[in-house]
N, C-alpha and C positions, 0 to 999 in steps of 0.2 A: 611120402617120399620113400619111407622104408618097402614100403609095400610095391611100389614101382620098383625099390633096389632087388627086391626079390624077384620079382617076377622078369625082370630083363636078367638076371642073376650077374650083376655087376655090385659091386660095393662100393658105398655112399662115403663121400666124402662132405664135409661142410665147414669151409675154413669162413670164418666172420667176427664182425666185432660189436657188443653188444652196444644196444639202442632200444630206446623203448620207440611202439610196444613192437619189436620184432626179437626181442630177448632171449623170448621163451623154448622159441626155436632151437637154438644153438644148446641152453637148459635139457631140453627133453632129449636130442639125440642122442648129448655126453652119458645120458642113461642107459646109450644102447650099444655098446660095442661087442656084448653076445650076438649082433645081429650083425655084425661088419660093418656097424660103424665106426667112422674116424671124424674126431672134432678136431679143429685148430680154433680157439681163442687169441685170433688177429692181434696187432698193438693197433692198427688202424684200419679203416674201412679199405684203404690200398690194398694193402697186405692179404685183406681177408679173401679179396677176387682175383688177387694175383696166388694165392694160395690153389684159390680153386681152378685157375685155368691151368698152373702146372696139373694139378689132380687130373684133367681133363684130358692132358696132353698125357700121361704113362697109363689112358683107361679106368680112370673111377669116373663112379657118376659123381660129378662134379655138384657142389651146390652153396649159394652164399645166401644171406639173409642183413635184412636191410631196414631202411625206413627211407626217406626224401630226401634229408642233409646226407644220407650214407650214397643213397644212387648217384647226388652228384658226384664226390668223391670216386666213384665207381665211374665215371664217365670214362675215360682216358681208356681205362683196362677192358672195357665191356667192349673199346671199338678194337682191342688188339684179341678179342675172340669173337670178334665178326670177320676181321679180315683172315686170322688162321683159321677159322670157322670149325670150333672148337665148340662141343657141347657141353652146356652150362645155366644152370636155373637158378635165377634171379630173384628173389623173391620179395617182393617192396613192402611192406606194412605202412599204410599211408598214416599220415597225422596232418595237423597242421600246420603249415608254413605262413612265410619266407624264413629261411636261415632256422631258429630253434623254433621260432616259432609259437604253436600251441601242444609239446612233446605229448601229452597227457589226453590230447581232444582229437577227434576224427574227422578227418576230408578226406576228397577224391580229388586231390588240385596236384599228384605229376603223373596224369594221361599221360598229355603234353610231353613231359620228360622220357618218359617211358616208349613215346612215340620218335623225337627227336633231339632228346637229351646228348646227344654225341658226336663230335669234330668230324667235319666231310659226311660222303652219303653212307651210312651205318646202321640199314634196315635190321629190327630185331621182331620175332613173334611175340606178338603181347594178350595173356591171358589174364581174364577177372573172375574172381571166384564171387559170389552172389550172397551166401549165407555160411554161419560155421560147420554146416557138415560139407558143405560146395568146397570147401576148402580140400577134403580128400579127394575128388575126383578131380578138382581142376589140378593142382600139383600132379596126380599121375598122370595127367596127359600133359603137362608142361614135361615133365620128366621124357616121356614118350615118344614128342616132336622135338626135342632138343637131342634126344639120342638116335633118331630116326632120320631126323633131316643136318646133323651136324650144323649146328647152331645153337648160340645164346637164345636163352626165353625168361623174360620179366611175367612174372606172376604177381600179379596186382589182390590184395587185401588192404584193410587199414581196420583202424582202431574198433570202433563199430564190431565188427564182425570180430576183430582178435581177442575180443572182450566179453564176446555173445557166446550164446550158449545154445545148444535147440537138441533135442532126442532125435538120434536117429540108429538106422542100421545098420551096425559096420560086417562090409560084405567079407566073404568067404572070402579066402585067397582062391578059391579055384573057380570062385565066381569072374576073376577079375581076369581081362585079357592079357596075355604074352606079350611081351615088349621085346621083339626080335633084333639083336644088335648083332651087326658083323663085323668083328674087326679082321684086317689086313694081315691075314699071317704069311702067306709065301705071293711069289709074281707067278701070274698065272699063266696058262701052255700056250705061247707064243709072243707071252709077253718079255721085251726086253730089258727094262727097266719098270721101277718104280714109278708112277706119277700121280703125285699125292693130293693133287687139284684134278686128275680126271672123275667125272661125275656119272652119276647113276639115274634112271629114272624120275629120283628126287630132287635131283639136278644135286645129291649132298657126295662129299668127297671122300672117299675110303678112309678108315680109323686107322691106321698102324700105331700099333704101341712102339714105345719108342726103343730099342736094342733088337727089335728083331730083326736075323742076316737078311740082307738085302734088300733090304728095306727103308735103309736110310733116307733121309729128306731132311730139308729146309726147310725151318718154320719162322714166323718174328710178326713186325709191323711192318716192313716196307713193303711197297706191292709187289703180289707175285705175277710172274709169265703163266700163260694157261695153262694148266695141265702141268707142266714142271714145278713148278712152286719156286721158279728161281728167282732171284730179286729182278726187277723189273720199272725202268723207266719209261718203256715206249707210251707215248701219247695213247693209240687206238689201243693199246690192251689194255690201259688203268682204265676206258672207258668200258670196255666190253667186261673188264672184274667187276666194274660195279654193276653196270647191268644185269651183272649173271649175278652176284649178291640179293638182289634186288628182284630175282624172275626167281631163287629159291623158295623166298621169305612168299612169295604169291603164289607159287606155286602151291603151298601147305593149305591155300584153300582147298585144293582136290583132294585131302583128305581128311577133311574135320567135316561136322555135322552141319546140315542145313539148318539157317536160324528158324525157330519155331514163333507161330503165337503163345503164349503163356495161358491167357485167357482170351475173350471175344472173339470175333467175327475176323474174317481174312481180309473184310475191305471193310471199311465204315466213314466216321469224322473224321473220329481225335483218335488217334497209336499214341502211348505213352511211350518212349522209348527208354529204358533204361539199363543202369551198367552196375556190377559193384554191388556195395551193402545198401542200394536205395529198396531193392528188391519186396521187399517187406511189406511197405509204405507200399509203394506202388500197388502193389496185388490185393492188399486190404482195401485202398481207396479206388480202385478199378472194377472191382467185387462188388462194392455197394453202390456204384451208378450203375451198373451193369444190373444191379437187381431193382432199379428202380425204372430199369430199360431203358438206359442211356445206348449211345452209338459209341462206346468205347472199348478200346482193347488193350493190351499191354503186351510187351516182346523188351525179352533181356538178353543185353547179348553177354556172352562169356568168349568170346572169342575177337579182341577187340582189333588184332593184327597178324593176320587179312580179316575182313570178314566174311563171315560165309559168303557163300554166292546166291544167294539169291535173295540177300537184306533188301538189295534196291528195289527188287519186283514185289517187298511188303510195303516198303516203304514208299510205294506206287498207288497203292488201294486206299489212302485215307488224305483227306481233304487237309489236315493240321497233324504235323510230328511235333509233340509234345517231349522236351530230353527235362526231365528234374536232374540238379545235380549238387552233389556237396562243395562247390567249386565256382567260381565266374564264368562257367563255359568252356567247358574242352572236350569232350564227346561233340557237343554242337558243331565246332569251327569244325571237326574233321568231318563229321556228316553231311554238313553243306558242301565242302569241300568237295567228297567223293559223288555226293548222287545229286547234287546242287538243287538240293529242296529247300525252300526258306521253313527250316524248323525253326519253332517257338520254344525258349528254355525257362526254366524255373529254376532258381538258383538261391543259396543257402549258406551262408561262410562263420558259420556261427561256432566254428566248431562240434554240434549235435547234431544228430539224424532231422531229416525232416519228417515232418508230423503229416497223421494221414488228414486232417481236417486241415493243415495249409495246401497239401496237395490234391483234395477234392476240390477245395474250390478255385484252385487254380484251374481245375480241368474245365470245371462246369463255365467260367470263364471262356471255354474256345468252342462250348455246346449249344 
């Protein structure tokens, strides 16, 4: 995130309250205010994303940190920066639930939340980071598409991964791309006023910081009129806000990467499909049927809303979609849902990873 602060050359903001394991977050930036950092230690999870959407709103990059019991808490405010559509990186560190839970042990059980955690229709881009160096690249592109397409972005981790370790190689800064941000400084040669809801290519809405002349606007919860941002009862424009809400957030497939194979064949049986910190597991246990010349392949996605476009035509080529999950099912219900494939899931609530000898033989099971 500092490294995205850099490279959009905006300064990071991170108002939050601590929670295991998403702690350490808030821990390590208060280290960094030679780099323009600014920390707030929240009194409550409210506080810590109402902290950050003000930040949002005077032009910092915005960013709060979390866990499950904090995102619900976060519900309320997460939909009052989808509907100003305010840029903002969410960042969940999963554990286990309901309520405290299992604070200490790791799941993947609020997709689901992450996906429709929020009052009315309150589409948000939702990313998963795979492994602990995935964690640097997925946050600079959470950072990237939230300041890019003006909108909230949940970044999905948990325990597992927050806990893990692996060697890797941290890239140059001049390795890394430019994060081009435009804000709002004057009205442009013909324009007559301000209008803080007209949209761009991204379908995303002009940034104006907030005191610049002529620039003023309306901002809040209630619905806005098109394009004026002014409060707003009409029946057919609260539907046409959502829709356009909702045609932003899909739109952001036209610029994220095509999901790939990991390993195997582009058509075969059994796609393992997986999300998150199963990554591991999966690729070790797909590896050794694969060398024993089974018909399998594996494909992870990191990009869990939207999804790339062309998941459906992989997810076409093989006979059995296999989803393993730390969870009862929720990567599953959405994938039936969007490409209505009867995938088969493998599921795991033990609080611990799953193990690659329960998930070979679950595979060899659909071989």
């Amino acid at each position: 995130m500092l490294a995205a602060s850099e490279k959009a050359n905006i300064g990071i903001f991170l108002g939050s309250y601590p929670i295991t394991p998403a702690t350490e977050i808030l821990q390590e930036l208060a280290k960094m205010k030679h780099l323009n950092a600014l920390t707030f230690q929240a009194e409550d999870e409210i506080a810590g994303i109402c902290s950050a959407i003000g930040a949002a709103f005077t032009g910092r990059l915005a960013v709060t940190t979390t866990s499950g019991p904090g995102l619900a808490l976060k519900g309320e405010a997460i939909g009052l920066a989808v509907i100003t559509e305010l840029p903002i990186v969410i960042v969940n560190v999963q554990r286990g639930g309901p309520s405290t839970g299992l604070p200490t042990k790791t799941e993947q059980s609020d997709l689901m939340q992450a996906y429709y955690g929020r009052n009315g229709e309150a589409p948000i881009p939702v990313l998963a980071a795979s492994t602990p160096s995935d964690c640097f690249f997925m946050a600079f592109e959470a950072v990237k598409i939230a300041l890019q397409h003006m909108t909230p972005v949940i970044l999905l981790s948990d325990g597992y991964i927050a806990n893990g370790a692996e060697p890797w190689k941290f890239p140059a800064a001049a390795d890394l791309p430019a994060i081009e941000v435009k804000f709002k400084t004057s009205l442009a040669e013909g324009e007559e006023k301000f209008l803080p809801y007209k949209r761009d290519e991204k379908l995303a809405r002009p940034w104006a910081i907030p005191g610049t002349a002529g620039l003023e606007h309306r901002i809040g919860g209630i619905e806005k009129q098109h394009e004026t941002g002014n409060v707003s009862y009409d029946p057919e424009n609260h539907e046409f806000m959502v829709k356009m809400r909702q045609a932003k957030v899909d739109k952001i497939a036209d610029y994220i990467p095509l999901q790939t194979i990991d390993s195997g064949a582009d058509k075969g049986k059994v796609l393992v499909l997986g999300w998150g910190s199963t990554y591991g597991t999966i690729k070790s246990a797909v590896l050794q049927l694969q060398s024993q010349g089974k018909s399998v392949s594996h494909a992870h996605i990191k990009y869990m809303r939207p999804f790339p476009k062309n998941l459906g035509e992989i997810l076409a080529g093989f006979e059995t979609i296999l989803i393993p999950e730390i969870n009862n099912g929720q990567l599953i219900k959405i994938i039936r849902d969007q490409y209505l494939v009867d995938a088969k899931a493998y599921n795991k609530i033990m609080g611990i990873p799953i193990t690659k000898l329960e998930l070979v033989t679950a595979i060899e099971s659909y071989l």
